[in-house]
Steps between C-alpha positions, in 0.01 A plus 500: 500500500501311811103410380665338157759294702236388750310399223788348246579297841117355521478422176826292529428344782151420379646356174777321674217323709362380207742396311584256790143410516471404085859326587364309775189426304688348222698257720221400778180554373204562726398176593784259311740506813567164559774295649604127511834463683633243213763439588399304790292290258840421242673167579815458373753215358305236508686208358347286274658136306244298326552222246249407192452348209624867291651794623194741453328181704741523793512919478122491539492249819783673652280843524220346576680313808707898536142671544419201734765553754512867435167529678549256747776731650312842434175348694795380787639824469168667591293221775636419827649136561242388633253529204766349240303176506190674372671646239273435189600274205379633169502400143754622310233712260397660844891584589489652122266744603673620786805567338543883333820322308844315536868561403819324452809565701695179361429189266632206329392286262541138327287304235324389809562656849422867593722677795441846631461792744109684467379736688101559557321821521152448621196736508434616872161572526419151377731300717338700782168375395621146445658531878170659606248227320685200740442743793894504539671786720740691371777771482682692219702802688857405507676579845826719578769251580474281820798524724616117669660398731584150486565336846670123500465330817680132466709275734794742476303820629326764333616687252417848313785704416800255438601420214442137545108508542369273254167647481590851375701320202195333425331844417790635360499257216175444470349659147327788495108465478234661303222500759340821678782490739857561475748395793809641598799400711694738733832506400676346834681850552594650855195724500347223425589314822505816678117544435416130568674311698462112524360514859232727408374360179555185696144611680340567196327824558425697181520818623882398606487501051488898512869586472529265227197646295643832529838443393412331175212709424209266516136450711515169527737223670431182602697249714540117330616224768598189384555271818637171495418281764476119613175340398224426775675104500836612561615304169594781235373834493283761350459826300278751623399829353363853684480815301423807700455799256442884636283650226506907365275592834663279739249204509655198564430144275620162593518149318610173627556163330678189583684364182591194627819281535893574384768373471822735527606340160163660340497827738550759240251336266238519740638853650391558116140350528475704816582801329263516218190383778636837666429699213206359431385577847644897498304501160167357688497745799535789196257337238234514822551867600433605123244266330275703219191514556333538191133553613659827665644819385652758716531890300798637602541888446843663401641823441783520235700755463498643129858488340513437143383305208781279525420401883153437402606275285688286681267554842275328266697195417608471914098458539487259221713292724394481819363181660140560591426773342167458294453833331555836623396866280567879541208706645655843529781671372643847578817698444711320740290158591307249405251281689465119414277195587671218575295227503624149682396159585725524881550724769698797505815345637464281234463740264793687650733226472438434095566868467826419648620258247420779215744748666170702652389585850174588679576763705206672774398852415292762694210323325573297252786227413812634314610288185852572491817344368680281773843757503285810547430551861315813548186528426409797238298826610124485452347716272254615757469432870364178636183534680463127642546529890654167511871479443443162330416413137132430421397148531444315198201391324413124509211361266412207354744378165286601191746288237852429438691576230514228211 
């Protein structure tokens, strides 16, 4: 009897196994795993008014101007500041065949004027290549939220906390963007004063930013200083601009620039000027840690832990997502675990940080890396014990890029 159970429990298990395995088949087969992170390469609500002779005339112009400015921001979205002059000017055929397809959020009409709201998909492996073919830099893993601080330093003092700094109502009401980077404000609480206090972010150290990242749960903070001072010929006075940003391993960035003359009349107006050239800058120092390279691809091996159909499903759709992520396949499954190939065009912090946005983590096994869900802390039981003596992961594998995606 205990011969038959042994048995009856072999054969389940053996059937179980692959029943997952003809599941998993079905969903990622051998070799098809691919992944785009699309939704980086979406722009939305682009608005559009054109005027023509007809109203099919005007409809027409105003997508073609739509798809125009819809890639202008994607390629800003993607290149550092710096390279936005080199940005290439195509033919609107040429923008056509970057495009995977448009919708329409919003429109009016008249005999002869066309008004709307479009939004732009494009394909990603082919606005890579475009990006690629004018030897242009650039980055598509969005960031966890960046932490400011906004300093004001004017005639009156300096100001960080009180409610009557200038600078931090700038950011407040500024509108949210759709770059790689989102920003967020502390809320000018207690704790919030108790873990920074003027005199101390008054000397600028990042690693003073520490309290601050911890309370509001994020890796990166960055001080922005607007100072307002009198001009090198005593006669008015200037705006001036540092950002000092602390990144997720506590390297320190810094960008300066002199915007000029202002008048206290046309302070907050160029407090707002000053606060988009910060963003742009926090968006630099992050678009330079994590440019694609795409004549490089890193494998990345994972252990997942084996659930059910119903995770593998949607495990399948987080990979779909992630930034980076080129293609990535199963190699082994057993009762408990599977073992997948990630394949990227980054690093592995890189790589760690796109998981992030799809609600994943990398996690460091006995030998391998863990591909878990970001709520699930421990780390599940091997199957069998690990032999590696390291207590590190295995170092990826780095070879030349054999193709992209189309």
């Amino acid at each position: 009897m205990a011969l038959r159970s042994e048995m009856r429990r072999s054969i389940y298990q053996s059937a179980r196994v692959l029943l997952l395995a003809l599941l998993v088949a079905a969903v990622w087969p051998v070799g098809a795993g691919h992944a785009d992170g699309q939704r980086i390469f979406i722009v939305t609500d682009i608005v559009v008014d054109e005027t023509a002779e007809t109203a099919v005339a005007a409809r027409a112009m105003a997508e073609m101007a739509g798809r125009r400015a819809a890639l202008t921001r994607l390629l800003k979205r993607l290149t550092r500041s710096t390279d936005w002059s080199s940005l290439p000017e195509l033919e609107p055929n040429d923008i056509l065949g970057l495009l995977k397809g448009h919708s329409v959020r919003d429109e009016k009409t008249s005999a002869v004027r066309y008004l709307g709201r479009l939004d732009f998909a494009f394909r990603p492996a082919a606005i890579r290549q475009l990006l690629d073919n004018y030897d242009l830099a650039f980055a598509e893993t969005e960031s966890t939220p960046v932490l400011i601080v906004p300093i004001f330093r004017g005639r009156q003092g300096d100001i960080l906390w009180a409610e009557d700094n200038p600078w931090y109502d700038v950011f407040l009401k500024a509108e949210e963007s759709d770059g790689l980077v989102p920003l967020m404000l502390p809320y000018r609480e207690l704790a919030d004063m108790q873990s920074l206090s003027l005199q101390t972010a008054l000397k600028a150290d990042s690693a003073d930013l520490a309290p601050l990242t911890e309370r509001y749960a994020t890796e990166r903070a960055a001080y922005v200083i607007a100072t307002v001072r009198p001009a090198t010929d005593e006669q008015g006075q200037t705006l001036e601009l540092k950002v000092i940003e602390r990144n997720e391993t506590g390297e320190e960035s810094i960008a300066t620039e002199d915007l000029g003359a202002v008048q206290d009349n046309m302070l907050v107006e160029r407090l707002t000027t000053a606060a988009v050239r910060a963003r742009i800058a926090i968006e630099d120092f992050w678009k330079q840690r994590n440019e694609v390279r795409l004549d490089i691809e890193s494998r990345v091996t994972v252990v997942v832990p084996v659930t059910d159909y119903q995770a593998w499903l949607q495990l399948g759709k987080s990979l779909d997502n992630v930034a980076g992520l080129r293609r990535w396949s199963v190699v082994q499954l057993g009762q408990k675990e599977a073992v997948i190939d990630l394949w990227t065009n980054g690093g592995i912090e890189q790589l760690r940080l796109a998981l992030n946005h799809e609600q994943l983590q990398l996690a460091p096994g006995p030998v391998d890396w863990y591909l878990l869900p970001r709520d699930k802390a421990a780390l599940p039981n091997r199957q069998q014990p690990a032999t590696a003596d390291t207590n590190q992961p295995q170092q990826t594998d780095t070879v030349p890029a054999t193709g992209n995606k189309s």
